[in-house]
PDB file of the backbone (N, CA, C, O) and the ligand in Angstrom, with CONECT records:
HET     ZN  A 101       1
ATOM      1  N   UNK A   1     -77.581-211.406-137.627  1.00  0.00           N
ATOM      2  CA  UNK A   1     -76.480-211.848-138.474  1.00  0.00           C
ATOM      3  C   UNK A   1     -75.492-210.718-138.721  1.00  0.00           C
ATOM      4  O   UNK A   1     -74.464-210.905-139.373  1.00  0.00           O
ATOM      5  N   UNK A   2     -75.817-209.547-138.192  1.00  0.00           N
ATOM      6  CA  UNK A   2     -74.993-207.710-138.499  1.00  0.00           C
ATOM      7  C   UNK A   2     -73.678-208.265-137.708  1.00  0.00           C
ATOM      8  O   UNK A   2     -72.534-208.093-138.128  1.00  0.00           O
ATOM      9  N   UNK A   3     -74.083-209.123-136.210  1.00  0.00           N
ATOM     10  CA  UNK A   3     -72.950-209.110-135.498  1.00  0.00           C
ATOM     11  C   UNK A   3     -71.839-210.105-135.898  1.00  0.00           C
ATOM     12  O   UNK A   3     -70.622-210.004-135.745  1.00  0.00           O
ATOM     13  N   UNK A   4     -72.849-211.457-136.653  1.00  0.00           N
ATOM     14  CA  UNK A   4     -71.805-212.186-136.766  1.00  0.00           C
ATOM     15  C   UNK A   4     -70.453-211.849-138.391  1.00  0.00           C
ATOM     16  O   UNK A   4     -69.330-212.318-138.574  1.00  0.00           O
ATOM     17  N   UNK A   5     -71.182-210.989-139.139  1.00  0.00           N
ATOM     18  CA  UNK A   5     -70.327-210.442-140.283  1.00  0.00           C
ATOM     19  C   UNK A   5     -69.336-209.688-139.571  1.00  0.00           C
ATOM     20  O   UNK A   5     -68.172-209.975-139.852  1.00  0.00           O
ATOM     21  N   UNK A   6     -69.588-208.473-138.412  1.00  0.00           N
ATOM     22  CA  UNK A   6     -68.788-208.206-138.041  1.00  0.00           C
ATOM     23  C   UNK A   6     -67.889-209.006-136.996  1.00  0.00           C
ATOM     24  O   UNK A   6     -67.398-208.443-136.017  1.00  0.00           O
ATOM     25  N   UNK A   7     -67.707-210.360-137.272  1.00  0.00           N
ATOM     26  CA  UNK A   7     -66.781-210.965-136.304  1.00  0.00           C
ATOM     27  C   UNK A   7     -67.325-211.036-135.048  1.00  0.00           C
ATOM     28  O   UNK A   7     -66.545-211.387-134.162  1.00  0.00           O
ATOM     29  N   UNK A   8     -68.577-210.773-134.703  1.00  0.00           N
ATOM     30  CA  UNK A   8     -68.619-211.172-133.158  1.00  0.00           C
ATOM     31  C   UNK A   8     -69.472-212.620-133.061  1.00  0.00           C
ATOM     32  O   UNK A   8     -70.611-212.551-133.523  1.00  0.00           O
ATOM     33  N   UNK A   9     -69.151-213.634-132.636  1.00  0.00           N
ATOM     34  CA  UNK A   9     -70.002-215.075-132.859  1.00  0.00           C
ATOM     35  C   UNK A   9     -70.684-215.000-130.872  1.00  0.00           C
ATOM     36  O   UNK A   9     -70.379-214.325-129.889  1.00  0.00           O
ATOM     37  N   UNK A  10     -71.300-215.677-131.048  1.00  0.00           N
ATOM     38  CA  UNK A  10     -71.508-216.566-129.812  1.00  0.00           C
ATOM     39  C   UNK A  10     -70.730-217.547-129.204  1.00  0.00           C
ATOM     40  O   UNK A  10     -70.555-218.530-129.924  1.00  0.00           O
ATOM     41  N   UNK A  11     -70.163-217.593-128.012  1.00  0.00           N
ATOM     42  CA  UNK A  11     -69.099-218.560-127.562  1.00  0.00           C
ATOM     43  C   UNK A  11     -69.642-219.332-126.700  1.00  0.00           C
ATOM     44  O   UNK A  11     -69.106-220.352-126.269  1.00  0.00           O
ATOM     45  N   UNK A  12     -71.175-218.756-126.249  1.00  0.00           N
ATOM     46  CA  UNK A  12     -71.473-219.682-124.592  1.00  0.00           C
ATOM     47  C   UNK A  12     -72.173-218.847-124.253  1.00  0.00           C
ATOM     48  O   UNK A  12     -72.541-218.016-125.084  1.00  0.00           O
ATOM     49  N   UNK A  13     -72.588-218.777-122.965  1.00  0.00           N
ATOM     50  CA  UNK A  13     -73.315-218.349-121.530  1.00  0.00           C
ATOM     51  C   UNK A  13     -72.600-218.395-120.482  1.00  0.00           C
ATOM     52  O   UNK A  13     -71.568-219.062-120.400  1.00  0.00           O
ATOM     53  N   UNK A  14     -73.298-217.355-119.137  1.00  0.00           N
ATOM     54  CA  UNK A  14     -73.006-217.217-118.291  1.00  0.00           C
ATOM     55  C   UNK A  14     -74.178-216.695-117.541  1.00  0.00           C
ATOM     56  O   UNK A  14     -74.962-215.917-118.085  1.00  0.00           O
ATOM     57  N   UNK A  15     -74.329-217.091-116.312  1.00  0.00           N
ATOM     58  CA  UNK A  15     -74.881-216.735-115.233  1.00  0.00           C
ATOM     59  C   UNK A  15     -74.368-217.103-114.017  1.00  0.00           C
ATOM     60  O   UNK A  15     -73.424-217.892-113.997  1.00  0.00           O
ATOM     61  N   UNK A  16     -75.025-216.477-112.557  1.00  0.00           N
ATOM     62  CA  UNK A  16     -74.596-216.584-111.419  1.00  0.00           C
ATOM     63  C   UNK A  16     -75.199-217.602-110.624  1.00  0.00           C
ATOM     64  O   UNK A  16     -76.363-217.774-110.988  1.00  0.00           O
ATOM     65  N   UNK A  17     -74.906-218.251-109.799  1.00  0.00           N
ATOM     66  CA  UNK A  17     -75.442-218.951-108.713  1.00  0.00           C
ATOM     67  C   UNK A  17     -75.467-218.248-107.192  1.00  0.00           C
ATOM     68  O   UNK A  17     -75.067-217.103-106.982  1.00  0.00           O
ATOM     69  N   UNK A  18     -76.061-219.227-106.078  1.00  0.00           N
ATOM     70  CA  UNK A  18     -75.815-218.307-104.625  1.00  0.00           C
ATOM     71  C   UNK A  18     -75.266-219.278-103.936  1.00  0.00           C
ATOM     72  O   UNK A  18     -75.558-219.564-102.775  1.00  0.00           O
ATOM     73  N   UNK A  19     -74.151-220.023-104.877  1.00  0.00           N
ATOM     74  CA  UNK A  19     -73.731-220.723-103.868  1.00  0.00           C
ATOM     75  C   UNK A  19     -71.860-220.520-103.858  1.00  0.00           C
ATOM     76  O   UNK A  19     -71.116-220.175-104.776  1.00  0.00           O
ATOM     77  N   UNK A  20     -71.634-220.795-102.816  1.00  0.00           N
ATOM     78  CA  UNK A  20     -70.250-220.471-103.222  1.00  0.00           C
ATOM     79  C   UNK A  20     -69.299-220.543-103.937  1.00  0.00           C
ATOM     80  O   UNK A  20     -68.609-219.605-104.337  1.00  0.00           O
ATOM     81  N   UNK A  21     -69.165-221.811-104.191  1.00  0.00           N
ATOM     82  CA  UNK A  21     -68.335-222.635-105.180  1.00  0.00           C
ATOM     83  C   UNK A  21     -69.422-223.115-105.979  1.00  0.00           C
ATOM     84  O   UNK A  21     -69.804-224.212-105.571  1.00  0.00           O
ATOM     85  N   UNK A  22     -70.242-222.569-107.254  1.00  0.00           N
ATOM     86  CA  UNK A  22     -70.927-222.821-108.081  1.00  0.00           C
ATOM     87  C   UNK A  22     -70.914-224.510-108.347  1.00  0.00           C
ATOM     88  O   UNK A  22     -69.988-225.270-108.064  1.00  0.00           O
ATOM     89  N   UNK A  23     -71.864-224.771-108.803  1.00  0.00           N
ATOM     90  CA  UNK A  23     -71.801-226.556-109.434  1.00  0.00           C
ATOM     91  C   UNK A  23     -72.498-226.261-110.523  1.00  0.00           C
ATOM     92  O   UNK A  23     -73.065-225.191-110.305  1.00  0.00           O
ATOM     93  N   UNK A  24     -72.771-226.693-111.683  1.00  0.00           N
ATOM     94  CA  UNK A  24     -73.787-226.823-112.671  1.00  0.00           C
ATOM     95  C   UNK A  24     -74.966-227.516-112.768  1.00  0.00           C
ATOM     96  O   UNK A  24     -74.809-228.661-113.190  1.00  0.00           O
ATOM     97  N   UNK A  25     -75.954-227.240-112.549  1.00  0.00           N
ATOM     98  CA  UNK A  25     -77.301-227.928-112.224  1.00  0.00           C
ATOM     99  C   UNK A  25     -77.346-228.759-113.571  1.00  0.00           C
ATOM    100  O   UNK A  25     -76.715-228.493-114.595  1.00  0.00           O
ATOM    101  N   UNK A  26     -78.492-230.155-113.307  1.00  0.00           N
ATOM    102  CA  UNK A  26     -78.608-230.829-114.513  1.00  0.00           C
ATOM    103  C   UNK A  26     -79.479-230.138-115.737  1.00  0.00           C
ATOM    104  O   UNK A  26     -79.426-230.569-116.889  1.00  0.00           O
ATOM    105  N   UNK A  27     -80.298-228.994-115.332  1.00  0.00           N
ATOM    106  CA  UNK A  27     -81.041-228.222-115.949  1.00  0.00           C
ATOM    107  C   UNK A  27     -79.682-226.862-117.156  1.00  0.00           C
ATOM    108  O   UNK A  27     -79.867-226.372-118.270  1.00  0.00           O
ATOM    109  N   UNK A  28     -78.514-226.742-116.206  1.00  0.00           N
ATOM    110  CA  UNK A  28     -77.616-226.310-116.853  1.00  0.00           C
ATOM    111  C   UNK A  28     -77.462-227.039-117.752  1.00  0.00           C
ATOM    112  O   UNK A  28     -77.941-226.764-118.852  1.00  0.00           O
ATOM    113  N   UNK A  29     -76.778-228.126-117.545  1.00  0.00           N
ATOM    114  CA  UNK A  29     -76.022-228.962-118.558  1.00  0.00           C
ATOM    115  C   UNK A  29     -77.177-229.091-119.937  1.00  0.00           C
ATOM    116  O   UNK A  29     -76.993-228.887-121.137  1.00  0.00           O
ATOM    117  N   UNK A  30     -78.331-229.491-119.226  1.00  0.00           N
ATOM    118  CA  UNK A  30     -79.223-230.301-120.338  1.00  0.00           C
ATOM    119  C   UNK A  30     -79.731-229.033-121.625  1.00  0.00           C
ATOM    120  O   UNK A  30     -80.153-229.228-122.765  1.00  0.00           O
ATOM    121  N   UNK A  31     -79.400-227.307-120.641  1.00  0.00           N
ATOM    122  CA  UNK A  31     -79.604-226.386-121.822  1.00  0.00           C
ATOM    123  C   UNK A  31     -78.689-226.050-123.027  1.00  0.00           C
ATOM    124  O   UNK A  31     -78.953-225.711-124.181  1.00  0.00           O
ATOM    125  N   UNK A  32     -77.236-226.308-122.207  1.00  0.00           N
ATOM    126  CA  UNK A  32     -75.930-225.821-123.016  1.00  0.00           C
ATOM    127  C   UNK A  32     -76.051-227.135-124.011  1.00  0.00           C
ATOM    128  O   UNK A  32     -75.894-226.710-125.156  1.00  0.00           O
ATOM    129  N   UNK A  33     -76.230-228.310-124.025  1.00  0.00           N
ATOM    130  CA  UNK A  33     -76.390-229.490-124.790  1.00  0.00           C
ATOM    131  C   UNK A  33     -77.391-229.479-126.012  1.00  0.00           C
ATOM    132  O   UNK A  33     -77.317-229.915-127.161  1.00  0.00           O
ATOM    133  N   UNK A  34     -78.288-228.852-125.346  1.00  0.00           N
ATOM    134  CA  UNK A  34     -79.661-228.590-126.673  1.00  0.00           C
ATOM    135  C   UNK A  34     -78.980-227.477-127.622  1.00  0.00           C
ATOM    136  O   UNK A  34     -78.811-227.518-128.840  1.00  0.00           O
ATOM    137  N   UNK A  35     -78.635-226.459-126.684  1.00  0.00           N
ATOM    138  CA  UNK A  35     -78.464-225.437-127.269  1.00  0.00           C
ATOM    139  C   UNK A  35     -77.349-225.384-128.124  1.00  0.00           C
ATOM    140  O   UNK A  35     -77.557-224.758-129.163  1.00  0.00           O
ATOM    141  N   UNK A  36     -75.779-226.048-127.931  1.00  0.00           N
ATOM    142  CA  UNK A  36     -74.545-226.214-129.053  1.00  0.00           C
ATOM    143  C   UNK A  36     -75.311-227.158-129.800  1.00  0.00           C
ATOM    144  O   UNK A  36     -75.685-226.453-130.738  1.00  0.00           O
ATOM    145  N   UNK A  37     -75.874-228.496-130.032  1.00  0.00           N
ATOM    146  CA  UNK A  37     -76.802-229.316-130.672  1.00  0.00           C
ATOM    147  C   UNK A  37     -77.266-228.312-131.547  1.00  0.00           C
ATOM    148  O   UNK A  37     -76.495-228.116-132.487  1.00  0.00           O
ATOM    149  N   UNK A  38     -78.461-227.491-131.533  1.00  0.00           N
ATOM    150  CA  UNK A  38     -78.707-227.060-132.125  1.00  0.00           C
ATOM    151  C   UNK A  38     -78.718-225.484-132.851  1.00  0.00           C
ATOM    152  O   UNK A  38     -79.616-224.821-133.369  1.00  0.00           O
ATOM    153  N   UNK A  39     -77.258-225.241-132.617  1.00  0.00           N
ATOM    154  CA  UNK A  39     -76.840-224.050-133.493  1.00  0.00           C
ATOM    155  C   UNK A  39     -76.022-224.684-134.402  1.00  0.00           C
ATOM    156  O   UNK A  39     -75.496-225.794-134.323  1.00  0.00           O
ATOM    157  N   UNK A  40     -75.957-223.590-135.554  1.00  0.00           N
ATOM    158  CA  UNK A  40     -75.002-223.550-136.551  1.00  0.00           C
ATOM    159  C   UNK A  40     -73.727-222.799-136.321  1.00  0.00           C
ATOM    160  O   UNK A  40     -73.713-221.571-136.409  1.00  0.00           O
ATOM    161  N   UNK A  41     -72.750-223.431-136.056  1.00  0.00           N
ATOM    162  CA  UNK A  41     -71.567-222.727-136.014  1.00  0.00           C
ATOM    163  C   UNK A  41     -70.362-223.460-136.472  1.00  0.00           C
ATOM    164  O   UNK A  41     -70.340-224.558-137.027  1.00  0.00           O
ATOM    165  N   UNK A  42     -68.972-222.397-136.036  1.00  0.00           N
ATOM    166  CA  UNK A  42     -67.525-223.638-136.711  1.00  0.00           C
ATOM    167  C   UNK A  42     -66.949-223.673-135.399  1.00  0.00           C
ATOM    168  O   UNK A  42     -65.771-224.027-135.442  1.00  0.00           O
ATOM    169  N   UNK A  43     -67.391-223.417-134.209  1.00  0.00           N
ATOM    170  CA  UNK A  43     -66.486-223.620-133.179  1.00  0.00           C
ATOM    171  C   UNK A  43     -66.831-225.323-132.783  1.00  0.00           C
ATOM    172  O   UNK A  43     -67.612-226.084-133.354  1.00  0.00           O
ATOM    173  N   UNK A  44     -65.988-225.567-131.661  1.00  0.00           N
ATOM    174  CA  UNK A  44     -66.214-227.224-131.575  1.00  0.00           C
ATOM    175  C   UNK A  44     -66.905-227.488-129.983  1.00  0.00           C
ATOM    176  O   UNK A  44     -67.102-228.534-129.365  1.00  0.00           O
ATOM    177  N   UNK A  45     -67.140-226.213-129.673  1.00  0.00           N
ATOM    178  CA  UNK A  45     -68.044-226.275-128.831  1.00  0.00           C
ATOM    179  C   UNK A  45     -68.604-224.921-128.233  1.00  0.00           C
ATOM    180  O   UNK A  45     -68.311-223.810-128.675  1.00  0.00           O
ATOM    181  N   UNK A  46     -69.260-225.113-127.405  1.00  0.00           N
ATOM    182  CA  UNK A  46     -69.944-223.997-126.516  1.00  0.00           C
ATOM    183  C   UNK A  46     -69.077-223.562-124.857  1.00  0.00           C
ATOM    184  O   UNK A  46     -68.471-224.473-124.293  1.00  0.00           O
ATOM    185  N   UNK A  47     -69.099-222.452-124.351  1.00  0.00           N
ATOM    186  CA  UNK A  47     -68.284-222.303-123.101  1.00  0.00           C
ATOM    187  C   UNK A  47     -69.722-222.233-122.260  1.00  0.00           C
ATOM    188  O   UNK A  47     -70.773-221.773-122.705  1.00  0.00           O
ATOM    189  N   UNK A  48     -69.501-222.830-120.874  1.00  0.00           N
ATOM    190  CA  UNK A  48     -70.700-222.144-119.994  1.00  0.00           C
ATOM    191  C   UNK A  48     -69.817-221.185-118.737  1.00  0.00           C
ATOM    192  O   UNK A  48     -68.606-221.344-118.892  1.00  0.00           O
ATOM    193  N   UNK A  49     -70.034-220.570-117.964  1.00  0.00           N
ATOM    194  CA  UNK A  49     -68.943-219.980-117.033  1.00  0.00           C
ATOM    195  C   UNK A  49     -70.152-219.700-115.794  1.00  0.00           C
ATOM    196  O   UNK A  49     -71.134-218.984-115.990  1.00  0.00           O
ATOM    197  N   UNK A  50     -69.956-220.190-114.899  1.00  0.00           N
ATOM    198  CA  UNK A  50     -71.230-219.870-113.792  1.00  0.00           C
ATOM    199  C   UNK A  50     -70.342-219.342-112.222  1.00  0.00           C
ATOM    200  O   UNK A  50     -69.322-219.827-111.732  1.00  0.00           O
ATOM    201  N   UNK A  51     -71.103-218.313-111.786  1.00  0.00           N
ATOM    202  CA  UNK A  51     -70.344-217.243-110.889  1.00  0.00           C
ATOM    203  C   UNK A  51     -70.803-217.636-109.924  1.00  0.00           C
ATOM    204  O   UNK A  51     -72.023-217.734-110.052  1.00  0.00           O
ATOM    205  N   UNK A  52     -70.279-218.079-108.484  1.00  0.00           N
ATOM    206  CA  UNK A  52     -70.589-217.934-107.558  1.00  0.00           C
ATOM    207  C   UNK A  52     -70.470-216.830-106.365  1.00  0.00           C
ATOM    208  O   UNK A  52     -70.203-215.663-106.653  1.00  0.00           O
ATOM    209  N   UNK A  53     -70.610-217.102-105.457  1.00  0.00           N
ATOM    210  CA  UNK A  53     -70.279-216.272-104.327  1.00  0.00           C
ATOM    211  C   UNK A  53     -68.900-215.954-103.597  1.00  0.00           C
ATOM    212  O   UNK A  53     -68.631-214.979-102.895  1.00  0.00           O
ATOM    213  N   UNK A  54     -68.175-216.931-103.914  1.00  0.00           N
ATOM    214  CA  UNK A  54     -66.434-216.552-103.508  1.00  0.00           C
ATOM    215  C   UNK A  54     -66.051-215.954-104.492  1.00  0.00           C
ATOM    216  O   UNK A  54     -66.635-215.909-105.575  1.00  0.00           O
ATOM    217  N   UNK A  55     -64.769-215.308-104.130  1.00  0.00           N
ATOM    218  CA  UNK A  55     -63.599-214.158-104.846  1.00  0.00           C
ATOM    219  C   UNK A  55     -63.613-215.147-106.287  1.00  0.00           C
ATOM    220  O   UNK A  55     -64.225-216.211-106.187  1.00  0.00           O
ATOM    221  N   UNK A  56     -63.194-214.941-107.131  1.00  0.00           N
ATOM    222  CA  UNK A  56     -62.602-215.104-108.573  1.00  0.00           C
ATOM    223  C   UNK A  56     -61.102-215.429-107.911  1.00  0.00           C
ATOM    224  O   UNK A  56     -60.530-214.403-107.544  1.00  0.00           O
ATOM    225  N   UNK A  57     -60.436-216.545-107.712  1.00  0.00           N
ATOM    226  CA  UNK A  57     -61.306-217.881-109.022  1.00  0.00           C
ATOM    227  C   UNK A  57     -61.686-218.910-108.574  1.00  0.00           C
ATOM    228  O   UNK A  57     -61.942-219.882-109.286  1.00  0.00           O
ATOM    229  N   UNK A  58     -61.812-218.895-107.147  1.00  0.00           N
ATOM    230  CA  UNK A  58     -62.466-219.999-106.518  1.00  0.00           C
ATOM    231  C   UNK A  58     -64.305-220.187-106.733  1.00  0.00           C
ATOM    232  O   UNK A  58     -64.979-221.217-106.729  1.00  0.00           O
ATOM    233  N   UNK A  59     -64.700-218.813-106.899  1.00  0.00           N
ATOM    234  CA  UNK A  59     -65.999-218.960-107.098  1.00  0.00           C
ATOM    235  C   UNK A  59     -66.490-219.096-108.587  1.00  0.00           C
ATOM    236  O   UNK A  59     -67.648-218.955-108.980  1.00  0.00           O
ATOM    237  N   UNK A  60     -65.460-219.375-109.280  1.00  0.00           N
ATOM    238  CA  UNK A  60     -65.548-220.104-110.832  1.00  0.00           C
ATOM    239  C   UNK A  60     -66.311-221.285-111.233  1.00  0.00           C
ATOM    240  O   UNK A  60     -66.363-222.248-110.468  1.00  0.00           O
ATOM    241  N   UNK A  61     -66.760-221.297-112.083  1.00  0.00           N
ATOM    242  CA  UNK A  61     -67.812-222.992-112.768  1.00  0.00           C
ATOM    243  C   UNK A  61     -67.096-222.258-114.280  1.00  0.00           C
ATOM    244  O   UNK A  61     -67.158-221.051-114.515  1.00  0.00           O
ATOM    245  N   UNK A  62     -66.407-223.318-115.228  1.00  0.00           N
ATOM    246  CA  UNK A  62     -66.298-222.985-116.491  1.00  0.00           C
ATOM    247  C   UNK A  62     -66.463-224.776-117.057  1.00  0.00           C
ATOM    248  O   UNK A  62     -66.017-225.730-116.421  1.00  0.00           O
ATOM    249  N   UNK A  63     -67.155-224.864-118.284  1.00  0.00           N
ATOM    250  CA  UNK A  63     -67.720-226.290-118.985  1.00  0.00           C
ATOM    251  C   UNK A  63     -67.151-226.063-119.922  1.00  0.00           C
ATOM    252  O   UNK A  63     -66.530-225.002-119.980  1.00  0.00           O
ATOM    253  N   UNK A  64     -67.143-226.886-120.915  1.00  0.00           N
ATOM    254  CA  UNK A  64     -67.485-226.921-122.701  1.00  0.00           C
ATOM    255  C   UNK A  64     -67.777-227.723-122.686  1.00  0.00           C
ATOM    256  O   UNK A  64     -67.395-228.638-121.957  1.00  0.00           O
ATOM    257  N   UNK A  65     -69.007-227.741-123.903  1.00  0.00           N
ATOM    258  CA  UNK A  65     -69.669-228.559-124.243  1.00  0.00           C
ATOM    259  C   UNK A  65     -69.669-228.647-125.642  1.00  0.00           C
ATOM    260  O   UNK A  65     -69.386-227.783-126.471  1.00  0.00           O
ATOM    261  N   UNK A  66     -70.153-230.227-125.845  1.00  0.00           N
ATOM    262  CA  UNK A  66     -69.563-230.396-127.732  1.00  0.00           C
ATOM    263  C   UNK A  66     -71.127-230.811-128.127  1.00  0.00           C
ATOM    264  O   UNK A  66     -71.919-231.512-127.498  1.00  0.00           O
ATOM    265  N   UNK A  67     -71.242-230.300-129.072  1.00  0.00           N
ATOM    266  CA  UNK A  67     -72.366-230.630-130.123  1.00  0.00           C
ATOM    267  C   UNK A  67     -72.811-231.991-130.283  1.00  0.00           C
ATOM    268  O   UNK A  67     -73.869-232.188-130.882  1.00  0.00           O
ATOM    269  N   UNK A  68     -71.868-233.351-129.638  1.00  0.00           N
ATOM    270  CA  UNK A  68     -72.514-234.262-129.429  1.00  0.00           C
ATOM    271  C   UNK A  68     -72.708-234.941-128.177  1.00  0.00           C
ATOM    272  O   UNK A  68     -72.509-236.111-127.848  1.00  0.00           O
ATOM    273  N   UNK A  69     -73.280-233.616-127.356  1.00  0.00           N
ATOM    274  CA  UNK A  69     -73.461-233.614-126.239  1.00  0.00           C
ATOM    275  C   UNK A  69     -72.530-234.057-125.078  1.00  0.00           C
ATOM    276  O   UNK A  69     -72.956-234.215-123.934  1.00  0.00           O
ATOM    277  N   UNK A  70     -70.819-234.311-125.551  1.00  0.00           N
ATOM    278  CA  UNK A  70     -70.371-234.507-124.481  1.00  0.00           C
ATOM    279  C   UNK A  70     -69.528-233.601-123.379  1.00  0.00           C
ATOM    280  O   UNK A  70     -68.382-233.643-123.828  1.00  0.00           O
ATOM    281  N   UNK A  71     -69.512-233.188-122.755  1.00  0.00           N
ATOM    282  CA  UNK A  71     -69.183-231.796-121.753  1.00  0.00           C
ATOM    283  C   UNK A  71     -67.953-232.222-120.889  1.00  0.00           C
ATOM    284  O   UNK A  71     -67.950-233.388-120.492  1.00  0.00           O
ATOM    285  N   UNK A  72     -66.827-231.348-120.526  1.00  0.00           N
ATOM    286  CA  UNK A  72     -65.638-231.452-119.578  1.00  0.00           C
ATOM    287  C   UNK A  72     -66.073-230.161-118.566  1.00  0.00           C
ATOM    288  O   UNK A  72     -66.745-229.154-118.787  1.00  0.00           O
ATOM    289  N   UNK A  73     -65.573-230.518-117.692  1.00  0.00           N
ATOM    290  CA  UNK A  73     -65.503-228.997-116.956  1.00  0.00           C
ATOM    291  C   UNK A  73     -63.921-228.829-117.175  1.00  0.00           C
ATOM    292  O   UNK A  73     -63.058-229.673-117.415  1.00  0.00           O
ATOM    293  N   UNK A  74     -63.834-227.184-116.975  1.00  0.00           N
ATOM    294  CA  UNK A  74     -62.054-226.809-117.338  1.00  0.00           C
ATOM    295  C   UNK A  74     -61.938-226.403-115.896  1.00  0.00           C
ATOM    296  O   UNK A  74     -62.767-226.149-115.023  1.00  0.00           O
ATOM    297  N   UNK A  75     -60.207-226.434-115.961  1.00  0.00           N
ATOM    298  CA  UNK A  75     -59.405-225.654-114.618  1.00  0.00           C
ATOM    299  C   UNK A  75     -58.825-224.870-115.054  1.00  0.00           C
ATOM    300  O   UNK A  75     -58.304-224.890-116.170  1.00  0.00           O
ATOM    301  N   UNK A  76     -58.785-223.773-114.043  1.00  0.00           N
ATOM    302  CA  UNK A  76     -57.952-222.907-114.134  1.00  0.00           C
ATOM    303  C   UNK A  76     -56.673-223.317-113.803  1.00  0.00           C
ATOM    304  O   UNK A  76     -56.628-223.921-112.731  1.00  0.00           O
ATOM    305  N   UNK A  77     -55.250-223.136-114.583  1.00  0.00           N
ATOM    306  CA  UNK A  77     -54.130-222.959-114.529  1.00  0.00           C
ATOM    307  C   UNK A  77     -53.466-222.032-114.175  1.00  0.00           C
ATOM    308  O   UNK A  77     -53.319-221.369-115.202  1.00  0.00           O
ATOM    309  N   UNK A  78     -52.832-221.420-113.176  1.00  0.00           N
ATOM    310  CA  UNK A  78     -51.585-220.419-113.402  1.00  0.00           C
ATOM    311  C   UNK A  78     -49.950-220.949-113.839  1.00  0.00           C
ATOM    312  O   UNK A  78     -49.128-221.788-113.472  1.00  0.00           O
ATOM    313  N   UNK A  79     -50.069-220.040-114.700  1.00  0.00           N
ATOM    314  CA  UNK A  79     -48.976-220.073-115.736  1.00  0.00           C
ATOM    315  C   UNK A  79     -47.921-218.780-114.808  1.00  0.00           C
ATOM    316  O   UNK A  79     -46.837-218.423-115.268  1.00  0.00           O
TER     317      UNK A  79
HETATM  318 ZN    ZN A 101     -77.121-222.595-113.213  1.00  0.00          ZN2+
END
């Protein structure tokens, strides 16, 4: 709780895959779901970000997921 007084919260997870263009396994999804479910927080959801094997940003996976279990995957935009 030291970190979260000092302003640092939890936003999500991340890990890598070996595949190129990452996908999110159902074992992904079904952890990030338990897991925003059952924390206490004020954000309105959880981020997941999963790395694959191509350059950044093709080898990108980014989710959010909402506390009542329903999940989007995001795109990247250039602005
Ligand atoms: Zn995974």
């Amino acid at each position: 709780m030291l970190t979260f007084r000092r302003g640092l919260h939890y936003v999500g997870d991340w890990h890598t895959h070996p595949q190129a263009v990452p996908e999110a396994s159902g074992t992904d999804i079904a952890s990030m779901s338990s897991m925003v479910a059952a924390s206490h927080h004020e954000l309105s959801g959880f981020l997941m970000i999963i790395i694959g094997t191509l350059p950044l940003p093709q080898g990108l996976w980014i989710s959010l997921h909402r506390p009542d279990g329903e999940w989007e995957r995001l795109r990247i935009v250039a602005i």
